[in-house]
C-alpha positions as CSV (number, residue, x, y, z in Angstrom):
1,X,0.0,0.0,0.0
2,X,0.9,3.1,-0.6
3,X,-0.4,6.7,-0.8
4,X,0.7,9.6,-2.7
5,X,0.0,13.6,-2.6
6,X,0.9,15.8,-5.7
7,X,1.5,19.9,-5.4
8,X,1.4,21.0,-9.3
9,X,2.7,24.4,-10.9
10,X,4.1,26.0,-7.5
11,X,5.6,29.2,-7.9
12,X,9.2,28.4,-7.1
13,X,11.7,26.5,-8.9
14,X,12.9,23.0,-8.4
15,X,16.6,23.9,-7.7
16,X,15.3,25.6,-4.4
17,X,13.1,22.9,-3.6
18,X,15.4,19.7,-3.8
19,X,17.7,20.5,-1.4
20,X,14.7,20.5,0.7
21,X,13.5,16.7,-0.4
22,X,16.6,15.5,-0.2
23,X,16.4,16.0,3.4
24,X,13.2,13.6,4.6
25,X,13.9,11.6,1.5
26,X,13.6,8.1,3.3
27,X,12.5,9.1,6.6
28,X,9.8,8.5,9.0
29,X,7.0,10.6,8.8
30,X,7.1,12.0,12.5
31,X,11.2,12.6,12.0
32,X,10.3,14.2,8.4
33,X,7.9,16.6,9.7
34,X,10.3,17.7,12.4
35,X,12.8,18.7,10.1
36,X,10.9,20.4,7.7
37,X,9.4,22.2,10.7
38,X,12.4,23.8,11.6
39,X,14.1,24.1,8.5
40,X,13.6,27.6,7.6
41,X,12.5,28.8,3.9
42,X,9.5,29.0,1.8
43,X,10.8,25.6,0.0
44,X,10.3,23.9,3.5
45,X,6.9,25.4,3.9
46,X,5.5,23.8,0.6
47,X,7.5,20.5,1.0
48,X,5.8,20.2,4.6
49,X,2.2,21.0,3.4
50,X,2.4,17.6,0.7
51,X,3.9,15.7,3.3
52,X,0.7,16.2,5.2
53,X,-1.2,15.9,2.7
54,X,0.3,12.7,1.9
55,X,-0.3,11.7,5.4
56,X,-3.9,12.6,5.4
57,X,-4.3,10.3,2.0
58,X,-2.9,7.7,3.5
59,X,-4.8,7.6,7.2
60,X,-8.1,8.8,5.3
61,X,-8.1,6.9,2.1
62,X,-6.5,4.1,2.1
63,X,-6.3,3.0,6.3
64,X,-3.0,3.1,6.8
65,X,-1.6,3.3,10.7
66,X,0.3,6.9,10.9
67,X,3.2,5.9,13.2
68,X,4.4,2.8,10.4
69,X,4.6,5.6,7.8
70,X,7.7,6.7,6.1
71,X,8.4,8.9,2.8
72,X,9.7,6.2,-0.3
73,X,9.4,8.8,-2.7
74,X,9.9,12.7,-2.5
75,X,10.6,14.6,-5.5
76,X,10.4,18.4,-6.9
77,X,10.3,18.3,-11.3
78,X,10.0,21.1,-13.6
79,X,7.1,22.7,-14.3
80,X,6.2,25.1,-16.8
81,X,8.2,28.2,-17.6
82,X,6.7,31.5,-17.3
83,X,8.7,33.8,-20.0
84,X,8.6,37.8,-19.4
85,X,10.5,40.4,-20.7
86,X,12.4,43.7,-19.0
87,X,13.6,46.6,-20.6
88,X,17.0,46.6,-21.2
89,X,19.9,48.9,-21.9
90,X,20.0,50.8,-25.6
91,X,16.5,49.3,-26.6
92,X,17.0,45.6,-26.1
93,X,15.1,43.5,-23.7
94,X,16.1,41.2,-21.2
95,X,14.1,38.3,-20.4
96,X,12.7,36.9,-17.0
97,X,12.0,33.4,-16.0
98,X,9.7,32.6,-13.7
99,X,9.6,28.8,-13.1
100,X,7.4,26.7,-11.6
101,X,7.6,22.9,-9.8
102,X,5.5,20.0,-9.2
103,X,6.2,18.4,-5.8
104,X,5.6,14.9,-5.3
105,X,5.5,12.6,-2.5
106,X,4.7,8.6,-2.0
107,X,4.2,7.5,1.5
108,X,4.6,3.5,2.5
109,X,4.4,1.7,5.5
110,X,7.0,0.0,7.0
């Protein structure tokens, strides 16, 4: 069994946010929570709200006992690129990215 939570086109990009899932990747839920608690950021913020969600899924859903849970998949990919454009020196343009992420997570018990 397994549950799984999805967080699609957040507003921050995915070299901000894997740092972050590389550090409950593998944990237990309880210990995972606890870190991303205290880990200070925005990226932490987000990361923790799936996690919950995932955790919610996976008591609600699917009957799984809380305390057995741990994460066996975390992962932040690329989501779609916002292009705009800022004025530049002598007439040219410079453009802006604004990228997005889609976080993932996979719960399991153990």
């Amino acid at each position: 069994m397994e549950a799984k939570a999805v967080a699609k086109y957040v507003r921050m990009s995915p070299t901000k946010i894997a740092p972050i899932t590389d550090l409950v990747r593998g944990k237990d839920l309880q210990e995972a929570l606890t870190i991303l608690k205290f880990t200070p950021g925005k990226a932490s913020e987000l990361v923790e709200k799936v996690v919950q969600s995932a955790a919610a899924n996976a008591e609600n859903n699917h009957d799984m006992d809380v305390s057995k849970l741990y994460i066996a998949e975390i992962y932040a990919n690329k989501g779609p690129t916002m292009k705009r454009w800022r004025a530049g020196a002598q007439g040219r343009a410079g453009m802006i990215l604004k990228r997005s992420s889609h976080i993932g997570v996979t719960l399991k018990e153990r």
